[in-house]
PAKELUM-612278 format. One line per 2 residues: number of its first residue (from 1); their letters; for each residue x, y negated, z of C-alpha. Coordinates in Angstrom, 1 decimal. Example, Ala and Ser with C-alpha at 12.3 -4.5 7.8 and 13.67 -1.06 7.14 Angstrom:
1) as) 12.3/4.5/7.8 | 13.7/1.1/7.1
//
This chain:
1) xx) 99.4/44.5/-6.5 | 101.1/48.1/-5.6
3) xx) 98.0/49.3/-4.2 | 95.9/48.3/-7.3
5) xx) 98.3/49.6/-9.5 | 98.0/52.9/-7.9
7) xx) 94.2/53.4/-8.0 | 94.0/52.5/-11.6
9) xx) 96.6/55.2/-11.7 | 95.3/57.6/-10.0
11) xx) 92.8/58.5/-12.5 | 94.1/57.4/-15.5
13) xx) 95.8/59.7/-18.4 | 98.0/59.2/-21.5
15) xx) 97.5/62.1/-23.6 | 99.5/64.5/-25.4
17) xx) 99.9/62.2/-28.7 | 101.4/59.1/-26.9
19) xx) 103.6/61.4/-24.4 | 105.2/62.6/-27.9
21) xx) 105.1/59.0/-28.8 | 107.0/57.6/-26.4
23) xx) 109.2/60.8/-26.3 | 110.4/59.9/-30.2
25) xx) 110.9/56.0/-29.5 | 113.5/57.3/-26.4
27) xx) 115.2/59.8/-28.6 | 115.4/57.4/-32.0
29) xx) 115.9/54.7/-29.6 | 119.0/56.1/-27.9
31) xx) 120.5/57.7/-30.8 | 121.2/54.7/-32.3
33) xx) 124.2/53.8/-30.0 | 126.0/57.5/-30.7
35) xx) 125.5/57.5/-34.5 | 129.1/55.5/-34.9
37) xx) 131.1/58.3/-32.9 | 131.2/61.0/-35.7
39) xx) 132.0/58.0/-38.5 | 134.7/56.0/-37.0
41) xx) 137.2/57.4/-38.9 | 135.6/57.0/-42.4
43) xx) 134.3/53.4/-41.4 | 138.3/52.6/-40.4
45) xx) 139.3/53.7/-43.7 | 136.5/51.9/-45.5
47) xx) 137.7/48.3/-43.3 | 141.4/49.4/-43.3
49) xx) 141.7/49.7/-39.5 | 143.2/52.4/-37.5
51) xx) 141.1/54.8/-35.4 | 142.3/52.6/-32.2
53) xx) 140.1/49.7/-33.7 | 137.6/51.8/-34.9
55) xx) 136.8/53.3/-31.8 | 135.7/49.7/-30.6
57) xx) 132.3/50.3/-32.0 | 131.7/52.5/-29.5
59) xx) 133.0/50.1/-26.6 | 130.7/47.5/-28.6
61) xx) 127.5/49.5/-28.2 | 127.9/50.7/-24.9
63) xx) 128.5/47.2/-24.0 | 125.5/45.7/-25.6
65) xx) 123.7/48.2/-23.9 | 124.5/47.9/-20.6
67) xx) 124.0/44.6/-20.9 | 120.2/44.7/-21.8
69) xx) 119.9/47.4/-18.8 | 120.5/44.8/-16.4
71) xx) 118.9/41.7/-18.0 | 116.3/43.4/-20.6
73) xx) 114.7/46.4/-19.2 | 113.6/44.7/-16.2
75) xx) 110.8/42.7/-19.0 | 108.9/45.5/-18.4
77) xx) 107.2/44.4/-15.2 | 106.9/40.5/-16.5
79) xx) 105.8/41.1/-20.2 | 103.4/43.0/-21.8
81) xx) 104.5/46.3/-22.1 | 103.1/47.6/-26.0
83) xx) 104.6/44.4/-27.3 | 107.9/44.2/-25.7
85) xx) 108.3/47.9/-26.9 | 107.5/46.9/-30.4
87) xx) 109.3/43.7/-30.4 | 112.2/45.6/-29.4
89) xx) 111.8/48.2/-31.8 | 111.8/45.8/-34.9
91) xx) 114.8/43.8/-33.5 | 116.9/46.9/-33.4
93) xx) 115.6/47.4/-37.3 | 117.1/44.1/-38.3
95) xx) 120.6/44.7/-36.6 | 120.8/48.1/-37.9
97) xx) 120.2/46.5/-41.6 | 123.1/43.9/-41.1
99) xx) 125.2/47.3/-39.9 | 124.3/49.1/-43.2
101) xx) 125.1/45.9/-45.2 | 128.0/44.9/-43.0
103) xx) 130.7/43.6/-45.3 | 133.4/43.4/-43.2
105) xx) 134.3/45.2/-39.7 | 134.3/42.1/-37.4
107) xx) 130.5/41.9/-38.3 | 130.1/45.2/-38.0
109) xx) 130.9/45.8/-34.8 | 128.8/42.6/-33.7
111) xx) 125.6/44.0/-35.2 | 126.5/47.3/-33.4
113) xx) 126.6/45.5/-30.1 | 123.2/44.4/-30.9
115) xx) 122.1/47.8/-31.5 | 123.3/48.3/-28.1
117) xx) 121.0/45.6/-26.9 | 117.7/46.4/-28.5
119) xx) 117.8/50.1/-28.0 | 117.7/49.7/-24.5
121) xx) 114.2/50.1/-25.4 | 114.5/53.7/-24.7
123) xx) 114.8/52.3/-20.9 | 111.1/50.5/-21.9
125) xx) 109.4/53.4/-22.7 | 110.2/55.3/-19.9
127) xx) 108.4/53.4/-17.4 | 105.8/52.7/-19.6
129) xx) 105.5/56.5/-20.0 | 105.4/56.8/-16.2
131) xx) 102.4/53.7/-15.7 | 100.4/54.8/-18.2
133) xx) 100.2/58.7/-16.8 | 98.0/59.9/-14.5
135) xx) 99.2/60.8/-10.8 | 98.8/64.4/-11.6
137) xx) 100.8/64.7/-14.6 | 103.3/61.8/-14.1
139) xx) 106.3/64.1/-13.6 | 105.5/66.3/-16.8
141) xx) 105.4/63.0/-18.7 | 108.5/61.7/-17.7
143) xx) 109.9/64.9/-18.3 | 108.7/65.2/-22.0
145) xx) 109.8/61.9/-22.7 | 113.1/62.4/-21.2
147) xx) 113.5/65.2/-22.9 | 113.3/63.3/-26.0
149) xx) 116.1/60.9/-24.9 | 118.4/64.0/-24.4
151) xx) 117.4/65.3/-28.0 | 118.4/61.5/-29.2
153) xx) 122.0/61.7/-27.2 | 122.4/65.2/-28.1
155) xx) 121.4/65.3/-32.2 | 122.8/61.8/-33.1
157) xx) 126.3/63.2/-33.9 | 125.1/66.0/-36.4
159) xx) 122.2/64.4/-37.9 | 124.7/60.8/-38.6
161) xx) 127.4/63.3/-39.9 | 125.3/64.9/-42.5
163) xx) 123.5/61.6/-43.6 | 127.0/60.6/-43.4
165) xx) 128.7/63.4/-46.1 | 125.4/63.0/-48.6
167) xx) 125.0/59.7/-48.9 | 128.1/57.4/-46.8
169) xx) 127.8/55.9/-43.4 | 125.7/53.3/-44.6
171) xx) 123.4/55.1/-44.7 | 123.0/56.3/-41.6
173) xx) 122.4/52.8/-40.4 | 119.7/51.9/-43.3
175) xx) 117.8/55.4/-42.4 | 118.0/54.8/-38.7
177) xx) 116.3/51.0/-39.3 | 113.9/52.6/-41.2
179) xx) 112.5/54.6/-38.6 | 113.0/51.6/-36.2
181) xx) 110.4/49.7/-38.1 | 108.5/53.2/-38.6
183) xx) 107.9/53.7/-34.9 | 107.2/49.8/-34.4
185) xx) 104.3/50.0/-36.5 | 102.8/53.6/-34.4
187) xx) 103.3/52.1/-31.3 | 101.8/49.2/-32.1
189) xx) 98.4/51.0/-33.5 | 98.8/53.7/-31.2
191) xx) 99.4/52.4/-27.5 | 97.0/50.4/-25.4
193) xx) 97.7/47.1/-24.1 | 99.6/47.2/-20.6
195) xx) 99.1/44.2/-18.8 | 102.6/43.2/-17.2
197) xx) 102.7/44.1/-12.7 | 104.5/40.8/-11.9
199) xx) 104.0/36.8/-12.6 | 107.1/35.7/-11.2
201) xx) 110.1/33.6/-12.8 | 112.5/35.6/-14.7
203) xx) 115.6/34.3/-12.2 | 113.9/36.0/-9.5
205) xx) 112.5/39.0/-11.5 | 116.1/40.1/-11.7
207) xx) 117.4/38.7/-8.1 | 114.3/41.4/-7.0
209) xx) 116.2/44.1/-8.3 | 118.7/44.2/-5.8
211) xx) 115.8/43.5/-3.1 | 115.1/47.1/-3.9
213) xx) 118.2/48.6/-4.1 | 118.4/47.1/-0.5
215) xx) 114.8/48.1/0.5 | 114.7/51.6/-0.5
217) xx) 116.9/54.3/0.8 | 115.8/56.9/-2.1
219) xx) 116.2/54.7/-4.5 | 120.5/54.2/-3.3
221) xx) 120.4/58.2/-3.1 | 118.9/58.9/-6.1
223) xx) 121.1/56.4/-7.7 | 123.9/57.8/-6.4
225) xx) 123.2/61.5/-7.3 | 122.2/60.2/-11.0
227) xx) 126.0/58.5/-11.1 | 127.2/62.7/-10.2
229) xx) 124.8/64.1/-13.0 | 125.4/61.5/-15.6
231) xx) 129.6/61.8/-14.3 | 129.7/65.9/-15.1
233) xx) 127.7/65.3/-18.7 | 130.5/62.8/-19.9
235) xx) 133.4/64.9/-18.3 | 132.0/67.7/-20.4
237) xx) 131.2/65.8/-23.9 | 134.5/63.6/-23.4
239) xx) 136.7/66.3/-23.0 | 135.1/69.6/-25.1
241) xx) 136.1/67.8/-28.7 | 139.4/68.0/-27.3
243) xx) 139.4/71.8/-26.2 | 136.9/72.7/-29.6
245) xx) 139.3/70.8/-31.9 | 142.5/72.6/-30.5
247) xx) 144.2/76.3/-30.4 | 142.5/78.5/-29.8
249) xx) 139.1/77.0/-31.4 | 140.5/74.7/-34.2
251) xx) 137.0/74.2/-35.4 | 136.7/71.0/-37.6
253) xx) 134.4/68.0/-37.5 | 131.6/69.5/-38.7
255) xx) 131.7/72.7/-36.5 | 132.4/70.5/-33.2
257) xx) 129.3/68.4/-34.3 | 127.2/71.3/-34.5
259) xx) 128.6/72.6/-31.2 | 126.5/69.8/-29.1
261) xx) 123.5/71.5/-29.8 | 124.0/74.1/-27.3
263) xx) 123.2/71.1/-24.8 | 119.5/70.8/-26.5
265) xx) 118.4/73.9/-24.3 | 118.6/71.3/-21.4
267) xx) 115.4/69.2/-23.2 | 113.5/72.6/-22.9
269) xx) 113.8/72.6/-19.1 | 112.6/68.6/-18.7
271) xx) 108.7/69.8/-18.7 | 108.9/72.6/-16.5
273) xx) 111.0/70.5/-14.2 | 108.4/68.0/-14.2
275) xx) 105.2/70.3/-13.5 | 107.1/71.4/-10.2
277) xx) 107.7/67.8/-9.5 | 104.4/67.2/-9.7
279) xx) 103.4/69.9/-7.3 | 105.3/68.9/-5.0
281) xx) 108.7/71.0/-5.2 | 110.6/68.3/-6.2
283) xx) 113.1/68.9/-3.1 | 113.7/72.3/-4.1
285) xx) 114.3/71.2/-8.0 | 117.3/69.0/-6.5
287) xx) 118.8/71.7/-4.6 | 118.8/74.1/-6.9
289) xx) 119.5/71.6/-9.8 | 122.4/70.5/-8.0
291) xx) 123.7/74.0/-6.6 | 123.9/75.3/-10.5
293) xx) 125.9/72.3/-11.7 | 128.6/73.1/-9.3
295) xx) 128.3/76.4/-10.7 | 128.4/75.9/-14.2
297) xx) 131.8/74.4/-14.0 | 133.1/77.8/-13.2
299) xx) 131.4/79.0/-16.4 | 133.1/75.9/-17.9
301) xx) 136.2/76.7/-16.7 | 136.7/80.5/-18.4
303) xx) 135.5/78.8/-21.6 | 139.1/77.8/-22.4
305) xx) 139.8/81.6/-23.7 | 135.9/82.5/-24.8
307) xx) 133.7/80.9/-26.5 | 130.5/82.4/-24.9
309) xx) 131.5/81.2/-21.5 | 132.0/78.2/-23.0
311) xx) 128.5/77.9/-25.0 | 126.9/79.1/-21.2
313) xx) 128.3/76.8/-19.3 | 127.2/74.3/-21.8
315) xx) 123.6/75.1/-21.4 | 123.9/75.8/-17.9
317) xx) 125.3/72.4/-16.8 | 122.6/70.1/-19.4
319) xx) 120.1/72.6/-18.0 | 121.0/71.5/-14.4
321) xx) 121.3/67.6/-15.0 | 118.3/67.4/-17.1
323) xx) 116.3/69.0/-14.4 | 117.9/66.9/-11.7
325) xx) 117.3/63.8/-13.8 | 113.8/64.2/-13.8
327) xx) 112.9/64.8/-10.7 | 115.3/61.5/-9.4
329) xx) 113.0/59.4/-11.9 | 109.8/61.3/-10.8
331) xx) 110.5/60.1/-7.1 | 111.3/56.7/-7.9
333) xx) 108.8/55.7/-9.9 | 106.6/56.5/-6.8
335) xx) 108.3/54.5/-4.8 | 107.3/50.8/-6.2
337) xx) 104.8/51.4/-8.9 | 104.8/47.5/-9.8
339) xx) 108.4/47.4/-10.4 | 109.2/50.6/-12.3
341) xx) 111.0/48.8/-14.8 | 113.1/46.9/-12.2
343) xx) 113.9/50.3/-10.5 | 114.3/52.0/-13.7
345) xx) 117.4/49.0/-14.1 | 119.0/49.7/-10.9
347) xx) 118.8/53.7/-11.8 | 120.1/53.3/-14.8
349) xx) 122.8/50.9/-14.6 | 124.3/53.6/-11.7
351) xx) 123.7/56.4/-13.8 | 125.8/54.1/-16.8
353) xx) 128.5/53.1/-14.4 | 129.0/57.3/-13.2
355) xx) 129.5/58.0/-17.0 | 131.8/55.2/-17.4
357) xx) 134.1/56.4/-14.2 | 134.1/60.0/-14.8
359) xx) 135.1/58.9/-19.0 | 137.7/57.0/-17.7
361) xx) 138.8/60.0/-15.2 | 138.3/62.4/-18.2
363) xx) 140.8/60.4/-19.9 | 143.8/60.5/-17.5
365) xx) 143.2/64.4/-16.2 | 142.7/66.3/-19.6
367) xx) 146.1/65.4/-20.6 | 147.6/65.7/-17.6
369) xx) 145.7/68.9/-16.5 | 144.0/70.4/-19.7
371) xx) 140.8/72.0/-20.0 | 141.2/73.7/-16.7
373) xx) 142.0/70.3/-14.9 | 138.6/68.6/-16.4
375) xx) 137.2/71.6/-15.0 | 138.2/71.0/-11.7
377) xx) 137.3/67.3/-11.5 | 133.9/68.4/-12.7
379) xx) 133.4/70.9/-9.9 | 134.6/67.9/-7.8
381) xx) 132.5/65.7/-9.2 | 129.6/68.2/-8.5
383) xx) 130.1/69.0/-4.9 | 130.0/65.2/-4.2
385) xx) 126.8/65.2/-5.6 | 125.8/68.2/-3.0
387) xx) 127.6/66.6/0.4 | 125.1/62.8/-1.0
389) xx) 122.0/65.2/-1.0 | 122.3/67.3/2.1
391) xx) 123.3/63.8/4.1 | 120.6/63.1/6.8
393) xx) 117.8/61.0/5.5 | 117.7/57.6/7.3
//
């Protein structure tokens, strides 16, 4: 099945209108689970719970979708791709209703989980972007779509704050289900059909998973180096509402929100990182990739007394881990081109667990160390990611 999947490919093209396609689903897709952050306080106050309980929304979410990494995304390779996209897409419509029409915060938080869940989609289309593109173009795909997943991460916080402050957090929920349904619709009309790569049970569909986590050697490296970029974007986005919010800065909500646009220059970098993928310098797109994070933490680190530094660094470092995510997913989706949604599961849920670690770290050093001390455990955090790449292949 590998080897017919791969001449169909090899000739095969998707087009500038569904590449921009599928690069909206990821970004509306994924945004969904970071609109809460910026409204936890104003939904607290709504439900009459503290910020501690509040802040379980975003536990929720990341839960749900973690969840559907491991035991959703991997439908890809035993479904029909168009349709479990669109399926997806109107489910997360329907949760994100019962969030804007929540009437208490118990529900609330359940429908958020469920947000969680269904827009693992994002996870969907990235595969689906990869199968459907032709072998000379696969890695400037990937990249536009990715690109729109950073957009989604990066944009959710302002664009939920000022639905938020014109028309209420409900809002933000409401609008966000309408373009749920908006997208389900496009994609349906838009996309071909894509015949699922594997007939198997669904028990052993996800039992194959670790088969080639086990199987494939630059699948557990790129893993492992995804956990390192994914680590040094959360120790930076955990920790800089601390710094921005504080003396010297004292910016407010609204300023802080704004300030994770800086990170957007990273999405311009995901084509260009692709084309070279695709031409075969996808080694040298790692090194340097990984060589520049290390050294945007020293950019990071003198942005505790300037503010340029600090918006440099900012661009630097998203420059660096958008470019390195893109070539990982290039290279992976080569390996097994029947079970890209499988490996896309095992990536992901790595790259998911790195954040998680390096939040919790984030946690414990900033108030023990500051700015400087997040600074240092990024850097850290960095050259790990060096030592993993230069280790000899086996």
């Amino acid at each position: 099945m590998s080897a017919d999947v791969s001449t169909a490919e090899s000739t095969a093209g998707i087009g500038r209108a569904r590449t921009l396609l599928l690069a909206v689903v990821c970004g509306a897709a994924v945004a969904n689970i970071y609109y809460a952050q910026p409204l936890l306080h104003t939904i607290g106050e709504e439900f009459g719970v503290g910020n501690g309980t509040a802040a379980l929304l975003v536990t929720a979410s990341q839960v749900g979708y973690a969840l559907a990494l491991a035991f959703v995304v991997p439908l890809g390779d035993l479904l029909e791709r168009r349709r479990l996209v669109s399926l997806l897409l109107l489910g997360c419509a329907v949760v994100l209703g019962l969030a804007a029409a929540a009437p208490g915060f118990a529900l609330l938080a359940t429908a958020v989980a469920l947000v969680g869940v269904t827009s693992a989609v994002a996870q969907v289309a990235v595969p689906l972007a990869a199968q459907l593109a032709g072998d000379h173009e696969r890695g400037r795909v990937v990249g536009t779509v990715m690109s729109g997943l950073l957009i989604g991460i990066l944009g959710a916080r302002t664009v939920a704050g000022f639905v938020a402050e014109a028309g209420g957090w409900r809002w933000v929920f409401a609008l966000a289900a309408g373009v749920m349904v908006a997208l389900a619709v496009v994609v349906r009309l838009v996309l071909p059909v894509v015949p699922p790569t594997e007939s198997t049970s669904y028990p052993r569909l996800l039992g194959s998973v670790l088969g080639l986590v086990r199987h494939e050697p630059e699948l557990r490296r790129r893993m492992l180096l995804g956990a390192v970029g994914m680590g040094c974007f959360t120790i930076l986005w955990t920790s800089a509402d601390f710094l921005l919010s504080a003396p010297p800065y004292g910016f407010g909500p609204a300023v802080v929100g704004l300030f994770g646009l800086a990170g957007l220059a990273g999405a311009a970098m995901a084509p260009l990182a692709g084309r070279l993928a695709d031409r075969g310098h996808g080694r040298l797109v790692v090194t340097l990739g990984l060589v520049v994070l290390v050294a945007s933490w020293a950019l990071l680190g003198l942005g505790g007394a300037s503010i340029v530094a600090l918006i440099a660094g900012v661009v630097v470092l998203d420059l660096a881990q958008q470019s390195l995510q893109i070539s990982h997913q290039s290279v992976i989706y080569a390996l097994a081109p029947q079970a890209r949604s499988r490996i896309t599961t095992a990536f992901m849920t790595s790259v998911f667990i790195g954040g998680t670690l390096a939040s919790a770290a984030t946690s414990v050093v900033y108030p023990a160390g500051g700015w400087l001390g997040v600074c240092v455990l990024g850097g850290a955090v960095a050259l790990v990611g060096l030592g993993v790449w230069f280790l000899p292949r086996t």
